[in-house]
N, C-alpha and C positions, 0 to 999 in steps of 0.2 A: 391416643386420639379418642375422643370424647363423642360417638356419633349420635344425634337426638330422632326424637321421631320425626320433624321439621327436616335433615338430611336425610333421610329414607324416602319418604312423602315424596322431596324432590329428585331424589335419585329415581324413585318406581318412575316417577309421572315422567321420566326422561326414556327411561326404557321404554315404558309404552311407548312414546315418541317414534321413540327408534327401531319399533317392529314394525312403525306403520307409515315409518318414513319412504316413499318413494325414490326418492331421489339418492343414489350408490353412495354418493360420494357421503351429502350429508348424513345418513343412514352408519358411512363407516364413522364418522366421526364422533357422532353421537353414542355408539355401543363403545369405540375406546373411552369416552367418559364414563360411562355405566358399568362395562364390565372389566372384571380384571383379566389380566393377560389368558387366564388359564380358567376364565370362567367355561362355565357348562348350563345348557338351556336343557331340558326335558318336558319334551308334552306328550299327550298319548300318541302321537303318532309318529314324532320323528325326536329327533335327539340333535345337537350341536354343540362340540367344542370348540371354543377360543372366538377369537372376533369374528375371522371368516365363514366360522360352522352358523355362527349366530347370523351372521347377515345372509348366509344362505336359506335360513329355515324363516327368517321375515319374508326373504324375496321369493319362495316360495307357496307361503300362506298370500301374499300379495297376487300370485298368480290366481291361487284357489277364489280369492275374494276381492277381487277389484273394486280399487277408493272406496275400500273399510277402514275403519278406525278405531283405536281402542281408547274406551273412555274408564277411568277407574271408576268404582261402584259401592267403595267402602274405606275407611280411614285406614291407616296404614297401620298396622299392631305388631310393635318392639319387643321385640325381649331378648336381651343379650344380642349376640351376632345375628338371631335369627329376626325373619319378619312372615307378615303372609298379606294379602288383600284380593280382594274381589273385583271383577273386571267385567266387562262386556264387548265384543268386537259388532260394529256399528256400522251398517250399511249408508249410502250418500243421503238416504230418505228418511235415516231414523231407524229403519227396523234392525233388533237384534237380532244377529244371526249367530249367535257363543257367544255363553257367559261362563266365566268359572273361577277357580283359587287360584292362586299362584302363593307356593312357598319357597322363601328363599333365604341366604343365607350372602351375610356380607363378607369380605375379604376385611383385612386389617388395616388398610386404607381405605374403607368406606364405599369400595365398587363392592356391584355383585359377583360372587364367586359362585352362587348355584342357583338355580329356580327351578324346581319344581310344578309344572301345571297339573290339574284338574279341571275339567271338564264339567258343566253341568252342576244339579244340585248333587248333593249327598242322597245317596238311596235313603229310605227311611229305615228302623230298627227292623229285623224279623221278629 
């Protein structure tokens, strides 16, 4: 299977979707299209395996931030199985409240098998 940066693109902007989806049901549906069975999310503060870990740690952060949304913030960048892109989690009004990286890695059918968050800018060089 041949995956381009056109399926990644749409696979992220699905994920996003479905951290910031409200609604249980569509939320579970949407991360079975995203992630694979035995995917794993990592951000600095919590961690979740497989679909249920993952829709725990959206409906979580959806607690923390009520009707935020994440909007992508940079073109999505391919290489091999791996990817990364830039995000922002967006208040009803517009104001950002977190922005950061995400790097991840695909499964062999073209879902996400890992994501890696960061937080924030990169400190600068000492």
């Amino acid at each position: 299977m041949t995956i381009t940066e056109s399926d990644v693109t749409t696979t992220v902007d699905r994920y996003l979707a479905a951290y910031g989806e409200r609604d249980p049901q569509r939320r579970a549906e949407l991360i079975a299209t995203v992630w694979a069975d035995d995917g794993r999310l990592i951000d600095p503060p919590l961690a979740g395996q497989g679909h249920e870990g993952i829709a725990a740690m959206a409906q979580a952060l959806q607690r923390q931030f009520p009707g935020h949304g994440f909007r992508r913030t940079s073109a999505v960048d391919l290489h091999h199985d791996h990817f990364r892109f830039t995000w922002e989690l967006v208040s009803p009004s517009g104001d950002v409240a977190l922005a950061g990286l995400d790097v991840g890695e695909l499964a062999a059918d073209g879902r996400v098998r890992r994501i890696t968050g960061f937080f924030g800018d990169l400190p600068a060089a000492a």
